[in-house]
C-alpha positions in Angstrom: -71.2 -57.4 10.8 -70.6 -61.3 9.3 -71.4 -59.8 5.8 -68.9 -56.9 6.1 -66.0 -59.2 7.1 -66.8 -61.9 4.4 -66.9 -59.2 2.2 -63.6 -57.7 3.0 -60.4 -57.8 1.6 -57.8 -60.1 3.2 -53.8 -58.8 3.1 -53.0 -62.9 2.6 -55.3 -64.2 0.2 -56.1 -60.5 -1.9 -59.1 -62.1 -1.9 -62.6 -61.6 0.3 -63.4 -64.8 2.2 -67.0 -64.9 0.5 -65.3 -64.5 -3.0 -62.4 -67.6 -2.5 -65.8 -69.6 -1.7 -68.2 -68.6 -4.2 -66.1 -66.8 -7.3 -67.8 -63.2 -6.8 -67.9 -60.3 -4.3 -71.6 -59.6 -3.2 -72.1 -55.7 -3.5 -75.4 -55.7 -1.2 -76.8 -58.2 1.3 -79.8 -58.6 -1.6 -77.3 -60.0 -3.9 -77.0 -63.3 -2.1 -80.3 -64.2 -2.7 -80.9 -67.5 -4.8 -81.6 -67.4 -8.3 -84.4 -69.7 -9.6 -83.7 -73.0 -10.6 -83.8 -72.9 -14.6 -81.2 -70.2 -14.5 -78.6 -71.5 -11.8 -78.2 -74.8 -13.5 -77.5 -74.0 -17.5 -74.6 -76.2 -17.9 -72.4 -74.0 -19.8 -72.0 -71.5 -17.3 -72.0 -74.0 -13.9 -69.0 -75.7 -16.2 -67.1 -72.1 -16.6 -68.4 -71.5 -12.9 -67.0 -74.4 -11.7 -63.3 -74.1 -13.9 -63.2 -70.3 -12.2 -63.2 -71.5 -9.1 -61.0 -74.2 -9.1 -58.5 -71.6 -10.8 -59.4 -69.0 -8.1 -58.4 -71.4 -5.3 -55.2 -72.6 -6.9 -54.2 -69.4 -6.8 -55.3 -68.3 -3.1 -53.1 -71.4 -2.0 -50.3 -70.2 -4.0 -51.0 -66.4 -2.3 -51.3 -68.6 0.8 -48.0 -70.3 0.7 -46.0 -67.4 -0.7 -47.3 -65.2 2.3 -46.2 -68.3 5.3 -42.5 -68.0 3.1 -42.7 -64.1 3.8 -43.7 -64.6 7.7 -41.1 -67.3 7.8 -38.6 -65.0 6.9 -39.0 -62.1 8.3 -39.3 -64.3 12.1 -36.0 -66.4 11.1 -34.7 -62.9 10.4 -31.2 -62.9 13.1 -31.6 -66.2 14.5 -28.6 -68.4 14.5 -28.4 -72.5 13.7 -27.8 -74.1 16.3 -24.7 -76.6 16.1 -23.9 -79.2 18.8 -20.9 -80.9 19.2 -21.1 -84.8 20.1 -18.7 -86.0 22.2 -18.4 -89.9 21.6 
């Protein structure tokens, strides 16, 4: 059950909670086992890892942001300000 949710696409982020985390989408269970040592830490690819990320959660935040605008709007949709007079 965890693994289909963190698998699953969310309507705010467009993105699956395991995949804003980690860069990728698992397809099975068997794809989040570890890799061996030697080939998890080449540098070239942990630095391009790394910069995906990084760019990855910039733009969830951004996703993130636009979607509290969209709620924000939609709930301030008829309300009225407010205005009180002060009587000195």
């Amino acid at each position: 059950m965890e693994f289909a949710y963190n698998k699953g696409i969310h309507r705010t982020t467009r993105q699956s909670p395991f995949e804003v985390v980690y860069g990728f989408n698992p397809l099975t269970p068997l794809d989040l086992i570890p890799l061996p040592l030697e080939t998890y830490f080449m540098h070239k690819e942990k630095v391009s890892r790394l910069e995906f990320v990084q760019k990855l959660h910039e733009m969830v935040n951004n996703q993130i942001e636009n979607q509290i605008k969209v709620y924000e709007a939609k709930g301030n949709r008829g309300r009225k300000e407010l205005v009180l007079n002060q009587r000195h």
